[in-house]
TORKOL-4160 file (C-alpha; in steps of 0.2 Angstrom, whole numbers, padded with zeros to 4 digits, m for minus):
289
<pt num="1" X="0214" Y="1101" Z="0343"/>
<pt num="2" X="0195" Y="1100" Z="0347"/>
<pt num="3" X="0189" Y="1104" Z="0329"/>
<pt num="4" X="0169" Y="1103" Z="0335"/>
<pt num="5" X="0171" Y="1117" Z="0348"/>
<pt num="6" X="0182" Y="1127" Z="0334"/>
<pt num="7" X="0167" Y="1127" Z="0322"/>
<pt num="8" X="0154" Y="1131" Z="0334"/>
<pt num="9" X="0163" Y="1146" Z="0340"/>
<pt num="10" X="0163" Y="1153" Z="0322"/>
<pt num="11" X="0180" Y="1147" Z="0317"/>
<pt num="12" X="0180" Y="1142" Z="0297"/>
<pt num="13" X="0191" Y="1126" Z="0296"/>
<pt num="14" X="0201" Y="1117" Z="0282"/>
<pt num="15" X="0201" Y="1099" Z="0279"/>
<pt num="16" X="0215" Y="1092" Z="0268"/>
<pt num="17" X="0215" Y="1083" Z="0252"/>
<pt num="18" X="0215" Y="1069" Z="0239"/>
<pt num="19" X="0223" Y="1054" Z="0246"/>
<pt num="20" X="0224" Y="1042" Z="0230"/>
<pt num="21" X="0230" Y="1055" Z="0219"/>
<pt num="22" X="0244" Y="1056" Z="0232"/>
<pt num="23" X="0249" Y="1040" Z="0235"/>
<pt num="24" X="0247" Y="1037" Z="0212"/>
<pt num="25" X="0260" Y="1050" Z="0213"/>
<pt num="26" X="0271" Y="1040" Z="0227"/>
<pt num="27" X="0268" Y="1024" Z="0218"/>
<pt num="28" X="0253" Y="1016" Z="0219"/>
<pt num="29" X="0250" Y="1007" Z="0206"/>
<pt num="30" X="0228" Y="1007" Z="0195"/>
<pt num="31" X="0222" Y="0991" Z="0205"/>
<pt num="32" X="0230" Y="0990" Z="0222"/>
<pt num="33" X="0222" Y="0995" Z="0238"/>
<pt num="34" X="0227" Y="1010" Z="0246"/>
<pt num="35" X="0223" Y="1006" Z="0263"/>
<pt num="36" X="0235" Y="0991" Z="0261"/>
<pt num="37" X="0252" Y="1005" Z="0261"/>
<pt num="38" X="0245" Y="1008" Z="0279"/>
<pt num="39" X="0256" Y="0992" Z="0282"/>
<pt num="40" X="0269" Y="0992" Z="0268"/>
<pt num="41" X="0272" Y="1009" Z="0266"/>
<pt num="42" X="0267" Y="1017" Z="0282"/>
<pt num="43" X="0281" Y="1032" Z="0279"/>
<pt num="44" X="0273" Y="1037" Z="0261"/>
<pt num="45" X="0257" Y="1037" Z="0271"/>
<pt num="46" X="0260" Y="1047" Z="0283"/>
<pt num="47" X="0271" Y="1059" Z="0271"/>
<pt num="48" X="0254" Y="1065" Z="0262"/>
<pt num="49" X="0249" Y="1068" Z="0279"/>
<pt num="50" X="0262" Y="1082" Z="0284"/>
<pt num="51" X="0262" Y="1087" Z="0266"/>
<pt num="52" X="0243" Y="1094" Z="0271"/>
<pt num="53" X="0249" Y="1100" Z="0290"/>
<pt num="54" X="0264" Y="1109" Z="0282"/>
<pt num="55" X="0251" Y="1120" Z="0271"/>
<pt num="56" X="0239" Y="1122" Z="0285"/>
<pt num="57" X="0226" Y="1107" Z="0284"/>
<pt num="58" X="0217" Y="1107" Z="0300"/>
<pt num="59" X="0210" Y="1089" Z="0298"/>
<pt num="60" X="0217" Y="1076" Z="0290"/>
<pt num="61" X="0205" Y="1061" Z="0285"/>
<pt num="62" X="0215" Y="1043" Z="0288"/>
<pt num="63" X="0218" Y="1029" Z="0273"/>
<pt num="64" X="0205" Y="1020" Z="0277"/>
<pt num="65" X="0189" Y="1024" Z="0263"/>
<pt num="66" X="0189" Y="1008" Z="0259"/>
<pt num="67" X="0196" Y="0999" Z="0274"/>
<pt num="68" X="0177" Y="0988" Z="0278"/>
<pt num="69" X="0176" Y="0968" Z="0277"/>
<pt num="70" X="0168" Y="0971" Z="0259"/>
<pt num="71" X="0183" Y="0980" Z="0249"/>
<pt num="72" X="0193" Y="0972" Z="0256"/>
<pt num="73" X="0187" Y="0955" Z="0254"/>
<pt num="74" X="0192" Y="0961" Z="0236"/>
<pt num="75" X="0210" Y="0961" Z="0239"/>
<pt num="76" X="0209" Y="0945" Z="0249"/>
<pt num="77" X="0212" Y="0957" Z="0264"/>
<pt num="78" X="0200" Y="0955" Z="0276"/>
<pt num="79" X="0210" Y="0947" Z="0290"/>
<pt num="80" X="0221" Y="0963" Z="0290"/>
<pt num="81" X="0204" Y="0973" Z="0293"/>
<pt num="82" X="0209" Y="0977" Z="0312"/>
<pt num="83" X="0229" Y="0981" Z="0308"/>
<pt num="84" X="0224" Y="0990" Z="0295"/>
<pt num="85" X="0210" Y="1003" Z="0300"/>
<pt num="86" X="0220" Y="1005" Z="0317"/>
<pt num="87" X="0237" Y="1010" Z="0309"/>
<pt num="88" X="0229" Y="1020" Z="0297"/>
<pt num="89" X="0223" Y="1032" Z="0315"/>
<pt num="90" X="0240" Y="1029" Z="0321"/>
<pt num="91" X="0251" Y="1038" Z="0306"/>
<pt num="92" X="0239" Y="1051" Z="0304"/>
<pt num="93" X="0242" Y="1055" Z="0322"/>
<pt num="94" X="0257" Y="1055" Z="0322"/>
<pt num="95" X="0258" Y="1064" Z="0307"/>
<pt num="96" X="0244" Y="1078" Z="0317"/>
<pt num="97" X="0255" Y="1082" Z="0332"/>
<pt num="98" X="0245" Y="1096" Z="0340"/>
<pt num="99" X="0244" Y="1106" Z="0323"/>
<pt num="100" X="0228" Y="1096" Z="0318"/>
<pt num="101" X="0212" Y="1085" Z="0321"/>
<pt num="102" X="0211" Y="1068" Z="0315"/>
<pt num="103" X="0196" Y="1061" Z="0305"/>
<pt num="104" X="0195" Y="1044" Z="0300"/>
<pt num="105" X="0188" Y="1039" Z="0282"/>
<pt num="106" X="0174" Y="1028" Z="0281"/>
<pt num="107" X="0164" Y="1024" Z="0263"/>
<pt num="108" X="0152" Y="1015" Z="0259"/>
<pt num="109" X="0156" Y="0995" Z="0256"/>
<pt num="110" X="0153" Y="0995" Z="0237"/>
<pt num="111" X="0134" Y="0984" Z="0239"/>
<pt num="112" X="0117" Y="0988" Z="0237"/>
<pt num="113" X="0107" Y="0986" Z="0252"/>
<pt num="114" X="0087" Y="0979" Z="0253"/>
<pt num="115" X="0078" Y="0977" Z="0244"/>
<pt num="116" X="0087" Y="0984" Z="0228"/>
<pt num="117" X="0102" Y="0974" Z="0233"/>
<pt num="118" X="0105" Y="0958" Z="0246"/>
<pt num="119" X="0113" Y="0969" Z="0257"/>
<pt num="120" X="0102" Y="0967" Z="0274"/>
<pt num="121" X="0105" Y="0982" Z="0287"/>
<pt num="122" X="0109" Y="0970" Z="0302"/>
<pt num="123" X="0124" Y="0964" Z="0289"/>
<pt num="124" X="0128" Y="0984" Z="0284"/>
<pt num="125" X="0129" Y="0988" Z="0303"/>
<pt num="126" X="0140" Y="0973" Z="0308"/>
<pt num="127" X="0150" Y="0978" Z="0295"/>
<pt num="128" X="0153" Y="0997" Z="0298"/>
<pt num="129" X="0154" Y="0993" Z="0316"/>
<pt num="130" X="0168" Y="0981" Z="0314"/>
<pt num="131" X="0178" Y="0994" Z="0304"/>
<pt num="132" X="0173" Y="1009" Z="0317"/>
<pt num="133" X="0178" Y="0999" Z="0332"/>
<pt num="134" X="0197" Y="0997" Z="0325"/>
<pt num="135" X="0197" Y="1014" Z="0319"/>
<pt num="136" X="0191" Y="1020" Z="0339"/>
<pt num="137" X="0203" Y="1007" Z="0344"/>
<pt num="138" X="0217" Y="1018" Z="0333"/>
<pt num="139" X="0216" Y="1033" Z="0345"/>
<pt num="140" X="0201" Y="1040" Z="0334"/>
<pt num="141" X="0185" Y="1051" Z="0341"/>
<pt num="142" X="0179" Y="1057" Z="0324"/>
<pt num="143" X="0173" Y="1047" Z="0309"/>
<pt num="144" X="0171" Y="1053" Z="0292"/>
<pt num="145" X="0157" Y="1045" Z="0282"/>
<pt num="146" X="0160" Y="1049" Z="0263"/>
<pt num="147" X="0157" Y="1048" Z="0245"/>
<pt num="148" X="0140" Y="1038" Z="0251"/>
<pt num="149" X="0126" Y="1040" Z="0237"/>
<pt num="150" X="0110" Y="1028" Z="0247"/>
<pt num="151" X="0103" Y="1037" Z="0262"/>
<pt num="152" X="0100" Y="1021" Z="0269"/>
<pt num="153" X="0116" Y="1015" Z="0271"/>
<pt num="154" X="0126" Y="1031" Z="0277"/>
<pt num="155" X="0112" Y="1030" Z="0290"/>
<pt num="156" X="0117" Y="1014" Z="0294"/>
<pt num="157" X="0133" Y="1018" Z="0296"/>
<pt num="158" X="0130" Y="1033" Z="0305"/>
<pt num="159" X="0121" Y="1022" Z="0318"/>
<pt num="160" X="0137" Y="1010" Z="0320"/>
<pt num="161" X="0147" Y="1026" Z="0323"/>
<pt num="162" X="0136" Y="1034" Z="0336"/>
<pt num="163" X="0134" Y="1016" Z="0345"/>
<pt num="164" X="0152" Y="1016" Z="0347"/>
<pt num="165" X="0154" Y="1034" Z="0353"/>
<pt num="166" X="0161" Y="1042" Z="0340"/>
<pt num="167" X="0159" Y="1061" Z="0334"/>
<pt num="168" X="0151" Y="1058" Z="0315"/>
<pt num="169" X="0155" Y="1069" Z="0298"/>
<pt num="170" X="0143" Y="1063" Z="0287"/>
<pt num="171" X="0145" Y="1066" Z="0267"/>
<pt num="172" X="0137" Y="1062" Z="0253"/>
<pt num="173" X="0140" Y="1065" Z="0235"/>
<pt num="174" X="0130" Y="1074" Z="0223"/>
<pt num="175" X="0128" Y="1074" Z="0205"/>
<pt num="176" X="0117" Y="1081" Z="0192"/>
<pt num="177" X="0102" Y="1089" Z="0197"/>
<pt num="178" X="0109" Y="1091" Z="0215"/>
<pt num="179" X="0105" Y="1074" Z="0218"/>
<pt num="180" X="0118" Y="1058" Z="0224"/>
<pt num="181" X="0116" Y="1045" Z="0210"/>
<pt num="182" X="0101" Y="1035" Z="0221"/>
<pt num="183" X="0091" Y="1051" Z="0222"/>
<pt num="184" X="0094" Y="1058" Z="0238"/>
<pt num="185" X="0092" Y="1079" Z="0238"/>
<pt num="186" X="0103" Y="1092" Z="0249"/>
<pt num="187" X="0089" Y="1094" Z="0259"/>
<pt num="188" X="0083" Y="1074" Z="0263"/>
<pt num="189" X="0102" Y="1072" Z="0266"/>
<pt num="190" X="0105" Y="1086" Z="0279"/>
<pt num="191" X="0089" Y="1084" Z="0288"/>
<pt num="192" X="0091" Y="1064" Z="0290"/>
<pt num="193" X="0108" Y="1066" Z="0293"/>
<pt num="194" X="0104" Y="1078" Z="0306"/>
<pt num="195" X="0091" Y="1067" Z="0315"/>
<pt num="196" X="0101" Y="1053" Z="0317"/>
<pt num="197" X="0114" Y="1063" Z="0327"/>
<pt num="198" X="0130" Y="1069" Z="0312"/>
<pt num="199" X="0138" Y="1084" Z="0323"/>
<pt num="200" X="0143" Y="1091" Z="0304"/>
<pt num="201" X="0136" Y="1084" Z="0287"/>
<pt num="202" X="0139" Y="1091" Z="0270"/>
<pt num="203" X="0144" Y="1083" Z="0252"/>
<pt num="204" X="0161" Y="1079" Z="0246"/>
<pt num="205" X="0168" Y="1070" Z="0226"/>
<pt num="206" X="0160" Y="1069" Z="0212"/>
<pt num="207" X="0157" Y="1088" Z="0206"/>
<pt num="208" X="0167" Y="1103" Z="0204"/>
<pt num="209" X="0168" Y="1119" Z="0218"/>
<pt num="210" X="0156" Y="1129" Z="0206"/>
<pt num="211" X="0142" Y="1113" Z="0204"/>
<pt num="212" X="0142" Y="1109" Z="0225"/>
<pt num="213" X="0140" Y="1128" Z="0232"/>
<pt num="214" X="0123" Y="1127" Z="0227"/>
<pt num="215" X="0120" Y="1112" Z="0238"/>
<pt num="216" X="0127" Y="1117" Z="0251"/>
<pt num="217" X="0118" Y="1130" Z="0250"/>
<pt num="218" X="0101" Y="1121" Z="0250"/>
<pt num="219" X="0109" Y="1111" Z="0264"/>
<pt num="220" X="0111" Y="1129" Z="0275"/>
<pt num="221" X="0092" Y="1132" Z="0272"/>
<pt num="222" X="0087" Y="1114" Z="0281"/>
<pt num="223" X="0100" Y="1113" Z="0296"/>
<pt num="224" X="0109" Y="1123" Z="0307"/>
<pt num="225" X="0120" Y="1111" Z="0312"/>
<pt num="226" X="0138" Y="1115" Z="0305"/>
<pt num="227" X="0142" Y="1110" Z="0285"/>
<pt num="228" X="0157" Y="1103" Z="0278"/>
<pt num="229" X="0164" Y="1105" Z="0259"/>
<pt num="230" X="0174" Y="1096" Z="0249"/>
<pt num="231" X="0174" Y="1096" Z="0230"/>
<pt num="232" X="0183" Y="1090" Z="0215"/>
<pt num="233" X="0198" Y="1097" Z="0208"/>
<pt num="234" X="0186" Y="1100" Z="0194"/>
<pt num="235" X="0175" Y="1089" Z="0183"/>
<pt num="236" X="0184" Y="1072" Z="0178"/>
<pt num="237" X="0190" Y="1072" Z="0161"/>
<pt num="238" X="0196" Y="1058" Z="0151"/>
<pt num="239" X="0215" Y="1061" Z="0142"/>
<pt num="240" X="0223" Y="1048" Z="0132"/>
<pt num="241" X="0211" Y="1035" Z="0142"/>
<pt num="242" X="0216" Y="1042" Z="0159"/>
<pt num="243" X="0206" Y="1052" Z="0172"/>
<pt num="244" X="0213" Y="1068" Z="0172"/>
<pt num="245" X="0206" Y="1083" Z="0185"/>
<pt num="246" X="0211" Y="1100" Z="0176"/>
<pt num="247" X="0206" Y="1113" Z="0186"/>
<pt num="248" X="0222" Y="1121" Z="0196"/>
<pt num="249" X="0222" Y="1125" Z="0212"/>
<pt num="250" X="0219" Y="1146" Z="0213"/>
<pt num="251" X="0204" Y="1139" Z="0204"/>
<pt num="252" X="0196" Y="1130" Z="0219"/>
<pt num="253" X="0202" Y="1142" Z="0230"/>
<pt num="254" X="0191" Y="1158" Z="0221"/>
<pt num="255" X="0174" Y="1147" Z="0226"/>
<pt num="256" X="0179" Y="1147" Z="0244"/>
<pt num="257" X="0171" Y="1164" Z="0248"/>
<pt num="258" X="0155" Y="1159" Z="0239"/>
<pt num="259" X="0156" Y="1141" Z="0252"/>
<pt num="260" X="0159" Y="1151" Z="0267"/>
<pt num="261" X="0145" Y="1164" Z="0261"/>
<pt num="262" X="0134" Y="1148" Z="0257"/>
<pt num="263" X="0137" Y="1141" Z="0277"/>
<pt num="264" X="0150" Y="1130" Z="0276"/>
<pt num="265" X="0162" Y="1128" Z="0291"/>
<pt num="266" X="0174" Y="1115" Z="0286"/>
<pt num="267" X="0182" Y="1116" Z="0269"/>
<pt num="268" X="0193" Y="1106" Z="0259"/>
<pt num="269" X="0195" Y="1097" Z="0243"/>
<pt num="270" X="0192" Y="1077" Z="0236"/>
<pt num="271" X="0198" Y="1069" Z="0220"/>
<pt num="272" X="0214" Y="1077" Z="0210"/>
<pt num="273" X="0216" Y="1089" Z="0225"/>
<pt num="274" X="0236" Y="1091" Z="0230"/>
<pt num="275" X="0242" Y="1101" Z="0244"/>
<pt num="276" X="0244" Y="1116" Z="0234"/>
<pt num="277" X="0224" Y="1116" Z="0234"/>
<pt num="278" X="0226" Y="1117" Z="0254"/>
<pt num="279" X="0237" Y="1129" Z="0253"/>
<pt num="280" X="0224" Y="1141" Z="0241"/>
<pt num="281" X="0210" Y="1137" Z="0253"/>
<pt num="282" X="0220" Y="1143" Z="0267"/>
<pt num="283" X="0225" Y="1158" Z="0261"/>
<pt num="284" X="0209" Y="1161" Z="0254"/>
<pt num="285" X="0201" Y="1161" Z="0272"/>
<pt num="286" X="0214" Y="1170" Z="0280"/>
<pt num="287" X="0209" Y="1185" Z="0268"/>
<pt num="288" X="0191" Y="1182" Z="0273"/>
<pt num="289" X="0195" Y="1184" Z="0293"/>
């Protein structure tokens, strides 16, 4: 499926789902890397992945969000990195068939970068590119950068990507006041992201559908370049000292007019999202067309 030619001739696409909340409900236990099942558990992997064909995801987004040298350094799995990232593209493609595009996850590694951190950006880039390059060397074209708050590194990151040829989603995550946590407005984000060569930026985590219309929609006004969506299943909310996301998923699905009217061309969902959210967005956009 080429998913960028799909957009630019108007189509409205979806993107699947949480991945965590799927794999907490196949097992995973509070603590262990996700990206690590790639290997162990390859078959509970790639069953969220058809879960989110079967209901019409047109892209699936690998488990790799946190597959660079840093995160897993924190598991003591950094030698894995290559086996890791590489099968991770592999199981979503298989998963994919023909019946969808592959995008493979890349967040930011955890640091601060100069000079509010010790993170230098030769480091940052050797970093992302190592990941990227076993993710290309998966069968992937198309990386995902998301959930990343500092402008400065998702640009990093985006550079990586386009030095190794790949086609570049590039998300951040907004907050209060339409702004990631380091700052960064809609319209800084979109119009940086732009220039540095993102065939599709947009935001994704950390709010609700009805808080990120409103920067998408400031993100329409700065670019023309295509927009992608991908909200909460609500705003997080603490139950019995567990994160709990409430809102259901005909919920979600009632702001997807107001995205698509904002100019998004790609929408899906992020934390606490299930395929049932998919499956409500998909609908949804069929009654639009």
């Amino acid at each position: 499926m080429d998913w960028l030619r799909a957009i630019s001739e108007g189509a409205i696409l979806v993107s699947d789902g949480a991945m965590g909340t799927m794999l907490q409900s196949l097992g995973l236990e509070a603590g262990q890397c996700p990206e690590l099942w790639n290997l162990t558990h390859p078959e509970k992997v790639q069953q969220v992945h058809r879960a989110y064909v079967e209901v019409g995801a047109q892209l699936l987004t690998t488990n790799t969000f946190g597959g660079n040298r840093v995160r897993l350094a924190g598991h003591g799995l950094e030698a894995q990195l290559a086996e890791i990232n590489r099968r991770a593209v592999e199981i979503a493609r298989e998963a994919a068939g023909d019946r969808a595009a592959v995008m493979a996850s890349v967040g930011p590694t955890g640091l601060l970068m100069e000079p509010l951190g010790d993170l230098s950006e030769e480091q940052a880039f050797d970093i992302f590119s190592e990941q990227i390059k076993a993710i290309r060397d998966g069968g992937a074209d198309t990386v995902i950068l998301e959930t990343f708050m500092a402008l400065e590194e998702i640009v990093v990151a985006l550079r990586a990507a386009k030095s190794l040829g790949m086609k570049v989603i590039a998300s951040m995550s907004f907050g209060a006041g339409e702004r990631t946590m380091m700052g960064v407005t809609p319209e800084q984000a979109a119009t940086t992201l732009m220039q540095e060569g993102a065939q599709v930026v947009g935001a994704n985590c950390s709010t609700g559908a009805q808080e990120m219309v409103p920067v998408i929609r400031r993100m329409r006004e700065a670019v023309s370049i295509p927009l992608i969506a991908q909200p909460n299943a609500g705003m997080p909310v603490l139950v019995e000292g567990k994160t709990t996301y409430t809102q259901k998923p005909e919920e979600m699905a009632q702001f997807t007019p107001q995205f698509v009217q904002a100019g998004a061309n790609i929408v899906g969902s992020c934390c606490g999202s299930t395929p049932e959210f998919t499956r409500a967005i998909v609908a949804t956009i069929a009654r639009l067309r």
